[in-house]
Structures are given as C-alpha cells and as structure tokens.
C-alpha positions as CSV (number, residue, x, y, z in Angstrom):
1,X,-141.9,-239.2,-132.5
2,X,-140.7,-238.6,-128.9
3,X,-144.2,-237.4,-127.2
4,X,-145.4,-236.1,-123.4
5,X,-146.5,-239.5,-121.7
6,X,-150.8,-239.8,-123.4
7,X,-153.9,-241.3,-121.5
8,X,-154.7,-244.4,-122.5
9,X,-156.3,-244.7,-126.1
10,X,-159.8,-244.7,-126.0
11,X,-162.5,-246.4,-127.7
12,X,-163.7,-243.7,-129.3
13,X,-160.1,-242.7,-130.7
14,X,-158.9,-246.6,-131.4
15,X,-161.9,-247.2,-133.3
16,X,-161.5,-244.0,-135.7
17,X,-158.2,-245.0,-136.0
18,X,-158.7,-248.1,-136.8
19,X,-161.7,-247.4,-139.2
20,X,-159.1,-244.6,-140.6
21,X,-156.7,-247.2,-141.6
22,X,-153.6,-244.6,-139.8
23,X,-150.3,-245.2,-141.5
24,X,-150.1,-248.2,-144.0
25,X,-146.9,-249.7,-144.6
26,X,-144.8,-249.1,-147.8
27,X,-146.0,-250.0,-151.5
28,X,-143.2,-251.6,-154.0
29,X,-143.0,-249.3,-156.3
30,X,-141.7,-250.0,-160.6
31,X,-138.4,-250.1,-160.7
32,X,-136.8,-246.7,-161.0
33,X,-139.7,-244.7,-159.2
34,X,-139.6,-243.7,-155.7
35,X,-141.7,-245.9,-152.9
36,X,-145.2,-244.9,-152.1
37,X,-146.1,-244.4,-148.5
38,X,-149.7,-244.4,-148.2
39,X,-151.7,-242.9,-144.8
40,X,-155.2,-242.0,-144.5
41,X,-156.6,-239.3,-142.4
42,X,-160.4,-238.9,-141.3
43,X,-161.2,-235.5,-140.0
44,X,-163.9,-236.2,-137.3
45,X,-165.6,-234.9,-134.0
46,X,-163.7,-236.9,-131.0
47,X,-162.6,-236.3,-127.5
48,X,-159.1,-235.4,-126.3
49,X,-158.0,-234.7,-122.8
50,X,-156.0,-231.3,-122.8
51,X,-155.3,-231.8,-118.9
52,X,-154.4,-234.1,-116.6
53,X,-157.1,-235.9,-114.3
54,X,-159.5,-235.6,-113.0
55,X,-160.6,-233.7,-115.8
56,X,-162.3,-235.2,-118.6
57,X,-162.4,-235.2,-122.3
58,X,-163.0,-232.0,-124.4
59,X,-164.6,-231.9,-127.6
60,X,-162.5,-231.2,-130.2
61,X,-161.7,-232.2,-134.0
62,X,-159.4,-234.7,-135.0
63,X,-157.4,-236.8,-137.6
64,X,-157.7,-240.6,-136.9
65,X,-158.8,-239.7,-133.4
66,X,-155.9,-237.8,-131.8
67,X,-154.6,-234.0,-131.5
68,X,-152.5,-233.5,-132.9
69,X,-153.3,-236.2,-135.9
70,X,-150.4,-238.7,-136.4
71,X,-147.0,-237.9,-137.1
72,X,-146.4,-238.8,-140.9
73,X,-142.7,-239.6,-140.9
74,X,-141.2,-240.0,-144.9
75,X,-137.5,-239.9,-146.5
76,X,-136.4,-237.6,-149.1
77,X,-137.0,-238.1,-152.5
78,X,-140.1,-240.4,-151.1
79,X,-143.7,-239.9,-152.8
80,X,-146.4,-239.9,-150.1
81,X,-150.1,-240.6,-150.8
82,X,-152.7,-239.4,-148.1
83,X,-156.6,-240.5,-148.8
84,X,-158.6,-237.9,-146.4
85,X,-161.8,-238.8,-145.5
86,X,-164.3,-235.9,-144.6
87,X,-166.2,-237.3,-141.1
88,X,-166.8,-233.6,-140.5
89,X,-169.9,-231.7,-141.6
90,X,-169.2,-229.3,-143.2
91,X,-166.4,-229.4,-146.2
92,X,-162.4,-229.5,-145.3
93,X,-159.3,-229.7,-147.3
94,X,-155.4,-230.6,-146.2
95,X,-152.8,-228.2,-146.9
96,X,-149.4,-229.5,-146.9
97,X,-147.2,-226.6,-145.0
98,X,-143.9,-225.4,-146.4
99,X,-144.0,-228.6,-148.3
100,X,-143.2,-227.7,-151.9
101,X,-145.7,-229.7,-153.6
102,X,-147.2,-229.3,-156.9
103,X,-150.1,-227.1,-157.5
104,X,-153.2,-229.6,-157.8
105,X,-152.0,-230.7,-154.1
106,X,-151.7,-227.5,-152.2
107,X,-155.1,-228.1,-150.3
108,X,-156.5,-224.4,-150.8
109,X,-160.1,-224.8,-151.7
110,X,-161.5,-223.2,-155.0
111,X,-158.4,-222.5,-155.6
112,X,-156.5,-225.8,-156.2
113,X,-159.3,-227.8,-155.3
114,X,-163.2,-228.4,-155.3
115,X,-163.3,-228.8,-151.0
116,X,-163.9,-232.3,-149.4
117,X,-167.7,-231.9,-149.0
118,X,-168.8,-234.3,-145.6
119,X,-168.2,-237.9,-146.0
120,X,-166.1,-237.4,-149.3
121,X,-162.7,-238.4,-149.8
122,X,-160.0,-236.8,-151.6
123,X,-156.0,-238.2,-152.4
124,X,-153.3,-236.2,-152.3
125,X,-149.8,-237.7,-153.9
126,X,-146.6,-235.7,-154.0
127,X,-142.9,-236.2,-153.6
128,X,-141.2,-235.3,-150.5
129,X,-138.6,-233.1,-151.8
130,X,-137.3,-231.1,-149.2
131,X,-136.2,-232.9,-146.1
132,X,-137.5,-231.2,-142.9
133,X,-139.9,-230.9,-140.1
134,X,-143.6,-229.2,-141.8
135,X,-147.2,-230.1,-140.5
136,X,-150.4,-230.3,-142.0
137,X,-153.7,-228.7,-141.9
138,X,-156.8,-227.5,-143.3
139,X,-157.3,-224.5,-145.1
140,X,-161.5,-224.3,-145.4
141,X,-162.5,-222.2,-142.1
142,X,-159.3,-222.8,-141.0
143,X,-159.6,-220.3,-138.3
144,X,-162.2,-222.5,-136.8
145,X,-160.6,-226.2,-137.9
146,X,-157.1,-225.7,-137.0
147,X,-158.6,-224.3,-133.8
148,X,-160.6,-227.0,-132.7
149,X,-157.6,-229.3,-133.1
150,X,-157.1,-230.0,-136.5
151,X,-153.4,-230.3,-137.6
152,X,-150.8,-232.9,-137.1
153,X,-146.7,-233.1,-137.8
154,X,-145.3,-234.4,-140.9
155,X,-141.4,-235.2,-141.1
156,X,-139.1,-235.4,-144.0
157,X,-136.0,-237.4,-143.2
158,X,-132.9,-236.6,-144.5
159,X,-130.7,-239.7,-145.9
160,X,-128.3,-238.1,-143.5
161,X,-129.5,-236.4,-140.2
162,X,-127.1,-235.4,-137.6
163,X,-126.3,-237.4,-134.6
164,X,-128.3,-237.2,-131.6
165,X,-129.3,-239.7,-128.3
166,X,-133.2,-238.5,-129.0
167,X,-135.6,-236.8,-131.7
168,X,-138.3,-235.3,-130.2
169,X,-141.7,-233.6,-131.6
170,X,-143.0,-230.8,-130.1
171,X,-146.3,-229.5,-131.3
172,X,-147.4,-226.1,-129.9
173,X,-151.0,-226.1,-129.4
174,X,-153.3,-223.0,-128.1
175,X,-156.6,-223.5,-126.4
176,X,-159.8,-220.5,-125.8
177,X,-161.4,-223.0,-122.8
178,X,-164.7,-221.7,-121.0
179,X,-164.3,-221.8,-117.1
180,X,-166.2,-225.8,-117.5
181,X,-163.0,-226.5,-119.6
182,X,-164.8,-226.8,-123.0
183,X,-163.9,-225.3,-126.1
184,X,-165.0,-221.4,-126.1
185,X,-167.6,-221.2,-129.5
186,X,-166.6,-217.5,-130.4
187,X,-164.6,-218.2,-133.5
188,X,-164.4,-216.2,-135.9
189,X,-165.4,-212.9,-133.6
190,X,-164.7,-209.5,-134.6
191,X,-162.4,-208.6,-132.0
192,X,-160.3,-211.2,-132.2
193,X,-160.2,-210.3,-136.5
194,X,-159.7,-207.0,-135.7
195,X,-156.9,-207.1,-133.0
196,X,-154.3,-209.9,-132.2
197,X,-156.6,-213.0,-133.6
198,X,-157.3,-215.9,-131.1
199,X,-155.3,-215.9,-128.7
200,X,-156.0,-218.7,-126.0
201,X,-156.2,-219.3,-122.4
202,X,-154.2,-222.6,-122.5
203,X,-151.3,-223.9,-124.0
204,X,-150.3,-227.8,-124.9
205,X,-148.0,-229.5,-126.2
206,X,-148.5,-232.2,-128.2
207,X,-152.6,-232.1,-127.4
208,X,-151.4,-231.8,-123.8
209,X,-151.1,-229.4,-121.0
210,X,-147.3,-230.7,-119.8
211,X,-145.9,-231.2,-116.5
212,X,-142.8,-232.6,-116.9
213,X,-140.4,-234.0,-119.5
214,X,-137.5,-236.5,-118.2
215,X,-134.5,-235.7,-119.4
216,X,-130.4,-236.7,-118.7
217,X,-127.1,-235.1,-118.4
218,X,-125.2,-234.9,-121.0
219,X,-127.9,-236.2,-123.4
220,X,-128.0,-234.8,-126.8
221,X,-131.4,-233.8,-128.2
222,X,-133.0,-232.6,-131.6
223,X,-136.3,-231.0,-130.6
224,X,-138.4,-229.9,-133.4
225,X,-140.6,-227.3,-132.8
226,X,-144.2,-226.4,-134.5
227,X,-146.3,-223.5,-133.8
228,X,-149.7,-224.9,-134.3
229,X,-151.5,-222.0,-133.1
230,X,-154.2,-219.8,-134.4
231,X,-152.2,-216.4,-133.1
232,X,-149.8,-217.2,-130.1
233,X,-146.2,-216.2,-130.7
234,X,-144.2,-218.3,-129.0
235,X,-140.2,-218.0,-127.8
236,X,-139.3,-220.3,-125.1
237,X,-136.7,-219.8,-122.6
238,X,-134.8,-222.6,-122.0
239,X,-133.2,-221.5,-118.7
240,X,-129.7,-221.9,-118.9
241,X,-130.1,-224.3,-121.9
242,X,-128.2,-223.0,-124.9
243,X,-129.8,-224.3,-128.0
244,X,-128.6,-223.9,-131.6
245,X,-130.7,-223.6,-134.3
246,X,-130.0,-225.9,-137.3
247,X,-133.2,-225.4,-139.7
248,X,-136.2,-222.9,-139.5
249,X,-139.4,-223.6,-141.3
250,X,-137.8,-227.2,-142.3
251,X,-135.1,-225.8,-144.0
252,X,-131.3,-226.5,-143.1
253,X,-130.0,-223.1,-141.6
254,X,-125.9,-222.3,-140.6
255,X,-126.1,-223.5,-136.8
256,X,-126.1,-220.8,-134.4
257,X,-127.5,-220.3,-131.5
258,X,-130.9,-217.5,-131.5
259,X,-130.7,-214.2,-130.2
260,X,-130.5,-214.4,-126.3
261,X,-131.3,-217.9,-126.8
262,X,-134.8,-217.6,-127.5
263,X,-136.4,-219.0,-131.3
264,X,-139.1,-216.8,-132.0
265,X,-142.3,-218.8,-133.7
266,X,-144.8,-217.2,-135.2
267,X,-148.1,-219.6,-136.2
268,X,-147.1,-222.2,-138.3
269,X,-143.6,-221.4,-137.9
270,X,-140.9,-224.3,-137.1
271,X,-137.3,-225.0,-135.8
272,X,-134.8,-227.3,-135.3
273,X,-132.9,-226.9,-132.6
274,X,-129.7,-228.8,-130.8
275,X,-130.5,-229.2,-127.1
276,X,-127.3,-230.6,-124.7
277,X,-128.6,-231.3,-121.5
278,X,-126.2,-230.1,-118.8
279,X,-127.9,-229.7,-116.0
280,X,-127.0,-231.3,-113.0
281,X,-128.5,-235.3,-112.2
282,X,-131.6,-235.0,-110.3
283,X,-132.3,-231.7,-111.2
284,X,-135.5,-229.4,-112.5
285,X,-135.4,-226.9,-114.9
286,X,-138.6,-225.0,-116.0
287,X,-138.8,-223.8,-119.4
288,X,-140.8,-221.0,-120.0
289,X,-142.4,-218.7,-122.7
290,X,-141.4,-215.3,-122.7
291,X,-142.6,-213.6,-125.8
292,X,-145.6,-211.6,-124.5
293,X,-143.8,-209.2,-122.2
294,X,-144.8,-209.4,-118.4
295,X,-147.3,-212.6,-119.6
296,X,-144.8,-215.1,-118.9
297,X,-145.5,-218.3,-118.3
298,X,-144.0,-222.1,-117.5
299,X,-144.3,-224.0,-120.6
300,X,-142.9,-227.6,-119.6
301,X,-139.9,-228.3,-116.4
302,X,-137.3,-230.7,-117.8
303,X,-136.7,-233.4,-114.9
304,X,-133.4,-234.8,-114.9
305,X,-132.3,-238.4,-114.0
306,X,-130.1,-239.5,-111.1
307,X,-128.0,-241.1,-113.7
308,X,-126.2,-239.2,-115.8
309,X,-125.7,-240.1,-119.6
310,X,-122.3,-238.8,-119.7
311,X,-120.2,-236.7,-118.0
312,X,-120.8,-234.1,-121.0
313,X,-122.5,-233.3,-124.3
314,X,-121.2,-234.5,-126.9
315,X,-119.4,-232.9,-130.1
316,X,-121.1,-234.0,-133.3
317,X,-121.5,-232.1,-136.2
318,X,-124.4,-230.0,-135.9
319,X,-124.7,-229.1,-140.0
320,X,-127.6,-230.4,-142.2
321,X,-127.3,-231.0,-145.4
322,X,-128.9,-228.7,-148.0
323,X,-131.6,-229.1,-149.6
324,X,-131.8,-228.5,-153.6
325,X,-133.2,-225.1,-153.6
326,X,-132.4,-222.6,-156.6
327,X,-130.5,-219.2,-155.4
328,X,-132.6,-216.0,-156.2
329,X,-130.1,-213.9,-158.4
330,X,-130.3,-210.4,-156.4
331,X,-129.2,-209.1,-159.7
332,X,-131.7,-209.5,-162.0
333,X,-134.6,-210.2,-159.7
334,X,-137.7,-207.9,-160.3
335,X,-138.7,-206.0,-157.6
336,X,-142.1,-205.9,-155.8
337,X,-143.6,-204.0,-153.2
338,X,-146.2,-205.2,-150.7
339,X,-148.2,-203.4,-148.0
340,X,-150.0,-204.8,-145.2
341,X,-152.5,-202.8,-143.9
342,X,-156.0,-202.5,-141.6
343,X,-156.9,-204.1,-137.9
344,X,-157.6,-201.9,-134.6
345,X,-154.7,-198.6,-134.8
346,X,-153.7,-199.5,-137.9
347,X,-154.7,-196.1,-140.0
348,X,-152.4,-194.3,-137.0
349,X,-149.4,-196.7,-138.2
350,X,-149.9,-197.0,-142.0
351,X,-150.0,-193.2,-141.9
352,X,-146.9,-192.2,-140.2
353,X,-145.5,-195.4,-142.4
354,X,-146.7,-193.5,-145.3
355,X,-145.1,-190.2,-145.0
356,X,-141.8,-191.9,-144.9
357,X,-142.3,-194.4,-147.5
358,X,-144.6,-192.4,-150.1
359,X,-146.3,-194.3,-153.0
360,X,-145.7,-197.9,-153.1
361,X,-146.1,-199.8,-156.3
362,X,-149.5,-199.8,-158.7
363,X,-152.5,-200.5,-156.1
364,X,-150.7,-199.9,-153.4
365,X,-152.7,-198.7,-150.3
366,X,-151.0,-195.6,-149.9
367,X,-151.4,-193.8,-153.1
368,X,-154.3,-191.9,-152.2
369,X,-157.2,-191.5,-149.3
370,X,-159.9,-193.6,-150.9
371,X,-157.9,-196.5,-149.6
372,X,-157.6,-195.0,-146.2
373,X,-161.4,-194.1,-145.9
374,X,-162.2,-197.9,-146.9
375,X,-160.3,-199.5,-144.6
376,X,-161.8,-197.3,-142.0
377,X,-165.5,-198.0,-143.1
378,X,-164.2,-201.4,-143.1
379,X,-163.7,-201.6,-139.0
380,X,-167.2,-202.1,-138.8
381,X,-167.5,-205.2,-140.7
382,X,-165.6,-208.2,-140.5
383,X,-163.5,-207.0,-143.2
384,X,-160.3,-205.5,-141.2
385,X,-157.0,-206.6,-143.7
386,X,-156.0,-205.2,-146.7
387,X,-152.7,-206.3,-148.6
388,X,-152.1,-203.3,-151.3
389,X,-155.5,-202.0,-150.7
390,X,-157.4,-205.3,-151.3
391,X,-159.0,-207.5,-148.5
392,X,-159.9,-211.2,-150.2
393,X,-162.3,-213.2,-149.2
394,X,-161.8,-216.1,-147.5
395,X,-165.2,-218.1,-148.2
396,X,-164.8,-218.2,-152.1
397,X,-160.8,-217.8,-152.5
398,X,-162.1,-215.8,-155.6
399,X,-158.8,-213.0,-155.7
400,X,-157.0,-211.8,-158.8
401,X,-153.5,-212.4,-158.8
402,X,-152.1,-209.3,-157.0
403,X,-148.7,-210.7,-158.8
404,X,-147.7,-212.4,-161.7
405,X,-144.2,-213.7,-161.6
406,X,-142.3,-215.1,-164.3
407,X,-141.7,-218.6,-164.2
408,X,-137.4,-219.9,-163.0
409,X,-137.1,-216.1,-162.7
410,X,-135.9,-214.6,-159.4
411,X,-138.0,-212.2,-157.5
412,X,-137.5,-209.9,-154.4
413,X,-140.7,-209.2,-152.4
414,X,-140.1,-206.1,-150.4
415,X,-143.2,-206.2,-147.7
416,X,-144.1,-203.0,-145.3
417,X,-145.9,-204.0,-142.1
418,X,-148.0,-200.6,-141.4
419,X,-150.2,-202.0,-138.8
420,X,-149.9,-202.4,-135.5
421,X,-149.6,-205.9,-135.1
422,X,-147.0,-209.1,-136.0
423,X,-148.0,-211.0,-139.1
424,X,-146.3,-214.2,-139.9
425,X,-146.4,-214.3,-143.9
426,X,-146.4,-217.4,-145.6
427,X,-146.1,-218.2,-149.1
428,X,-147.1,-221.2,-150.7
429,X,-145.7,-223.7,-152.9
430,X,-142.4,-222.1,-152.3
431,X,-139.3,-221.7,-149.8
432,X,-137.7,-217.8,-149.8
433,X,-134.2,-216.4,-148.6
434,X,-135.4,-213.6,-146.1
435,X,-132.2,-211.2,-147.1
436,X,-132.9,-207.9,-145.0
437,X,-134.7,-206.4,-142.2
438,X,-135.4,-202.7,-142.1
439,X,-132.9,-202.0,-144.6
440,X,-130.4,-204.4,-142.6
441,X,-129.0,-207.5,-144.3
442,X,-130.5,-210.2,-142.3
443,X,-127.1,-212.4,-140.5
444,X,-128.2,-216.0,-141.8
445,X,-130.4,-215.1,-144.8
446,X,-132.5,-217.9,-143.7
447,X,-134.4,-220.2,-146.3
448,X,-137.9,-220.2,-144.7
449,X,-141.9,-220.3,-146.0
450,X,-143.3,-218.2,-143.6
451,X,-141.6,-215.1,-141.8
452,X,-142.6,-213.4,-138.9
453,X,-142.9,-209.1,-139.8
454,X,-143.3,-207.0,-136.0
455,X,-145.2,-203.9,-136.8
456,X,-143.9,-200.8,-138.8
457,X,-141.2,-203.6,-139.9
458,X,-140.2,-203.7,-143.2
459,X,-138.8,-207.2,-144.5
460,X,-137.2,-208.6,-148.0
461,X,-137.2,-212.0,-149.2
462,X,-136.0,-213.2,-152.3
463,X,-136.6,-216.7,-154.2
464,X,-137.0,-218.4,-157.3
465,X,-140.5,-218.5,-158.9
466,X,-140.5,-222.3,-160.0
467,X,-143.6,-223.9,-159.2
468,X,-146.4,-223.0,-161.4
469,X,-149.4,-222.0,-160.3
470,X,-151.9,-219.4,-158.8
471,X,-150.5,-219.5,-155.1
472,X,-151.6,-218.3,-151.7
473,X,-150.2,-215.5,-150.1
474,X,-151.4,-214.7,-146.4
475,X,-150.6,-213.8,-142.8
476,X,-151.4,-217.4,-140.7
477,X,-152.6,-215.3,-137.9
478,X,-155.8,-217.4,-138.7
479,X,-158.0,-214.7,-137.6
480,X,-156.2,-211.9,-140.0
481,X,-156.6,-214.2,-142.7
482,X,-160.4,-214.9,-142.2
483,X,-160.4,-210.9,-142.1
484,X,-158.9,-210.4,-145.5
485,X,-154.9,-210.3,-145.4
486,X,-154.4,-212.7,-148.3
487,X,-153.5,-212.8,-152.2
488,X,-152.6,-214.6,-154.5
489,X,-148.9,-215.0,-156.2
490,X,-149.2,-216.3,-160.2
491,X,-146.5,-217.7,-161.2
492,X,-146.6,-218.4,-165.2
C-alpha cells in the first residue's frame, strides 16, 4: 500500500508489532484447497502522531501498533486466517466490512460471537470471495473503538486488476482533539447521538494529517478510498482532476466518472477510482473536501515532479471484472418496507413524510401516535433511533429479527429516511443492487453494502438472501447506531 511518508517506527509500536506477529507468510495448503494467509492483530493502547512535528504522540488504540492497523492484502478465492488478540480492557471483536463471510465470522458480538474479553484471543477464517477494497473493525462500543483509532484496510486482489503506474490506499480518518491535541473523552454524548454523531475537528489520512502527496504527469493512478469515520461525509474535489469510478463499496461498478466529479462517502463507505495526472510538471494542486456546504476544507495538495512520466495519460481499460454475485429477480422479489426514524427535528420530518406515504408495513412507525409520543419521550434519554418503531440496544445485540427472509430468494428493501439527517445503511453478510432513488431508477444500479440515504430520501435495493444467518442491519453513523438505528435481517 502506497501511504503519506510515516515518522519513524517507534519502540512502542515495533515491539507490539513484533509481539503481534503482523502478517505471516503463506501456509501450503492440501492439494485442491485454497492457501491460508495467516495475520494476527492485537488491539492495544499505543501512541500515534496525527501531525507533523513538533507535536507529539496522541494516545489512541491500535492494531499491531499503528493507525490505521496493517493493510491485509489477499487474492480472490484465498482463505484468510486472522488470530486477534484482546490487549484492550475491556472486550472487542473484528468485523470484516462488506466482506461476505460466513455467519460464525461476522464479528458482531452476542450475536455471532461471545466478545474477545481482555487478553483473550479469537480466530477468524473465511474465504476471500469477492475481490475488492473493504476494511476492518470492531463492532463492541464501536462508537468509542473505531474512534480512538481502531480500524485498518483489507484488500482483495483480483487475478486480473487493471493497469495502472501506482495503487494507492487512502484511509479517511476523523479526529475530536482537545486544544492540548489529545483525544476529546466525550464519546458516546447525547448530542452527538441525537444530532449528526461525532463529527471531528481533524481529518487524516492514513493516521495522518497530510501535507503533500508527490505525484507526475501523465501518471496513472488507482486510489482506493475508505471512510473510516465515525460520522464525516466525505466528497473530495479533485480540482480539475477527472476521476472515474470503477468499484464502490469493493464491488466492480460500469466506469464513469461521479457527478460533478465528486464520490460521495458516507462512513464506512469505499471507491475505486482512476486518477490521470495531468497537471502540468512542477505544479500544486490542492484537493479539497466539499461536502459540508460553506465548511470546506484542503484535504491533501498533489505536488507534481519536474519530470514528467509521459507526455499523457494513458488508455487502458478501465473495466473490472465481476465478481460472482447472484442478480435479485425484480420479479418475484418480496417487498419490504423500512422506516428510519428519531434524532433532533426528526418528528417534524417523519410527519410531513407520513402524510404522503401513509401506513408502512406491520410495525411500521407510522401507523399510529404511540410510536410518535415514544420517540419523543425518547429525546431525553440516550435512546434517539428507531427503525420501524424499534430502537435496539447496542450493549446486548438482544433484537428480534425485524425480517425474515427466505433463503436464495430475492428481496427488495424499500427504506424511507424520515429524519433529518444522512444515514449510511449497511447490511451485513451481504452485497445489494441499489435500483432506485425517490422513485428514480438509480443510472448504475450499483452493487454496494452500505448506501448513503439524505433525509426525507427514499431508496431501494434489491439482492439475493444467500447467506444464512441472523444479520446486522444499521446506520454506521457510529453515534446513531449506539442510539438505537439497528436490526436484525434473518435469513432462513
């Protein structure tokens, strides 16, 4: 992985990684059965420098030492075997995101899995199915795990990736500092569950805040992007740039270039994108995020050599190849209604969403005013989400399945955003087809895990139930999810 030039390793960080074991080579496997990578992880307390000298190390959480943890790199079709040692203390698990991996190795605790409890270990083994860029993380307290650093990329190769001079990794990384520069303690608050979720103060890439990134004309690129944020949407601007998408959330995508070239990530979205670099030698370009109107800021500036690479980009294919998916059949799909509901203004916009979309489906959080008055009671408590009426709680993942969904059946998901808020919703165990927006067949009908709903939106996706199991289904605002906005999804 391509990263932003990284202090020199310290003690501290060698020695976990060392004690960690990091990435092990590759295990001969019987003859016929895919090769075994093995990796272990330790989740610990260490020190990472978000910004450049002379200002020192933060506190954080880490795997092997670093933020983000190591980039696990596999091939299709490859199993992968992770041993995660707990050096935190309190418990932890690893969830595999957008990584369709069988149920037993989904990381969700209670769920699919007694938690790591400190200085415990736990194996996870699954077969890399799906080529693509996904990333890992914990889902115990994850609003307070993931945001003291705990996440790290994990790359599916495809047998055969398109042609490009570089492959870079960009992990987008959101910080609440104090004005000394350490991590702000307020996790978890009840503003931040009740509004926009947390929302930080400083932004890094790859564990870093960046200055620069050298580039050269005429250099081809394939950045891949990950949103490793608690809440910050991100869409950068890449100035005169023109990328083109080629996957989103790890799966292959027709390439096209975004809407007014800008990818919109939601947390714990990803893309791929195709960057040609045709700015002039010895030029700077900054690259900015845009998504948070009149909040702008510079996210990295792309220095150019004096030399150029070539005169101009070059013209490769840009097409991935597919990944084995089954198609949803629109036809005889069951339909299913969803309704996400609650946070600060929310009974203003699930009311006027109301009168034009009546009752929704059994337990829907329309039907009647009893669901209205409990959200309401519910603003003062830490309780603030409610998918069809129903906020879960996060501390014992003990939720009924709000649907059961027949097994290699296809199933449309029609989901109603009636607060006033963007939730990114992801599914587990499972890639969708996100087929229409507002009523509006969607242009690329997009295979992705997790898809970014604006409020009063109304979205579709469609997919194949195929993975048995009791699955979650949640909004990775992290905050919204602590605050109740996930289900479950059986699939039998």
């Amino acid at each position: 992985m391509s990263r932003f030039p990284m202090p020199a390793l310290t003690r501290r960080a060698f020695l976990a990684s060392a004690a960690a074991g990091a990435m092990l080579p590759f295990r001969q496997s019987p003859a016929g059965a895919a090769a075994i990578r093995e990796v272990r992880l330790r989740a610990a307390p260490g020190g990472i420098r978000l910004l450049p000298r002379p200002a020192g190390e933060v506190a954080a959480w880490c795997y092997n030492g670093t933020v983000p943890g190591p980039e696990i790199r596999v091939r299709q079709g490859e199993r992968l075997r992770v041993e995660v040692e707990n050096g935190l203390a309190e418990e932890t698990t690893v969830h595999w995101h957008g990584v369709r991996v069988p149920h037993a190795m989904d990381g969700v605790p209670h769920l699919t899995q007694k938690p790591i409890g400190a200085g415990g270990r736990f194996v996870y083994e699954f077969e890399a199915v799906d080529a693509g860029t996904f990333w890992y993380h914990p889902h115990q307290r994850s609003f307070e795990q993931v945001g003291r650093g705990l996440y790290g990329p994990l790359i599916v190769e495809e047998p055969e990736p398109v042609r490009v001079d570089r492959e870079v990794t960009w992990v987008l990384g959101d910080w609440r500092l104090t004005k000394s520069g350490a991590i702000s303690e307020d996790f978890g608050n009840r503003h931040d569950i009740h509004h926009n979720g947390r929302v930080g103060n400083t932004v890094t890439i790859n564990g870093r805040v960046p200055d620069t990134f050298a580039v050269r004309t005429g250099e081809r690129i394939r950045l891949r992007l990950i949103n490793a944020a608690n809440a910050r949407i991100f869409s950068p601007d890449f100035a005169g740039h023109e990328p083109v998408a080629i996957a989103l959330d790890g799966q292959p995508v027709a390439p096209h270039a975004p809407a007014g070239g800008r990818v919109v990530l939601g947390p714990a979205m990803r893309a791929d994108l195709i960057l040609d670099m045709t700015g002039k030698p010895g030029s700077r370009v900054s690259i900015s995020d845009r998504f948070y109107e009149g909040l702008g800021y510079k996210l990295v500036e792309l220095v150019y050599d004096d030399t150029p690479l070539r005169e101009r980009a070059p013209d490769w294919p840009l097409a991935l190849p597919a990944n084995s998916l089954p198609e949803p059949d629109l036809e005889t799909a069951s339909r299913n209604e969803v309704v996400f509901a609650g946070g600060m203004m929310g009974e203003m916009v699930a009311q006027d969403m109301g009168e034009s979309m009546g009752p929704v489906a059994p337990g829907g959080m329309m039907r009647d005013m009893n669901s209205m008055m409990g959200m309401m009671q519910a603003m003062n408590s830490s309780t603030a989400w409610f998918i069809n009426g129903v906020a879960a709680d996060e501390a014992s993942h003990d939720m009924k399945p709000a649907l059961t969904l027949e097994r290699n059946k296809s199933h449309v998901i029609a989901m109603a955003n009636a607060t006033a808020w963007h939730h990114p919703i992801h599914l587990h165990g499972h890639s969708f087809r996100v087929i229409s927006r507002n009523g509006q067949p969607t242009r690329n009908r997009e295979w992705q895990d997790t898809v970014l709903i604006s409020p009063r939106e109304k979205v579709e996706i469609a997919f194949v139930a195929d993975n048995s199991g009791d699955w979650m289904f949640h909004c990775h605002v992290l905050e919204h999810q602590a605050g109740g906005m996930m289900a479950v999804f059986r699939v039998a």
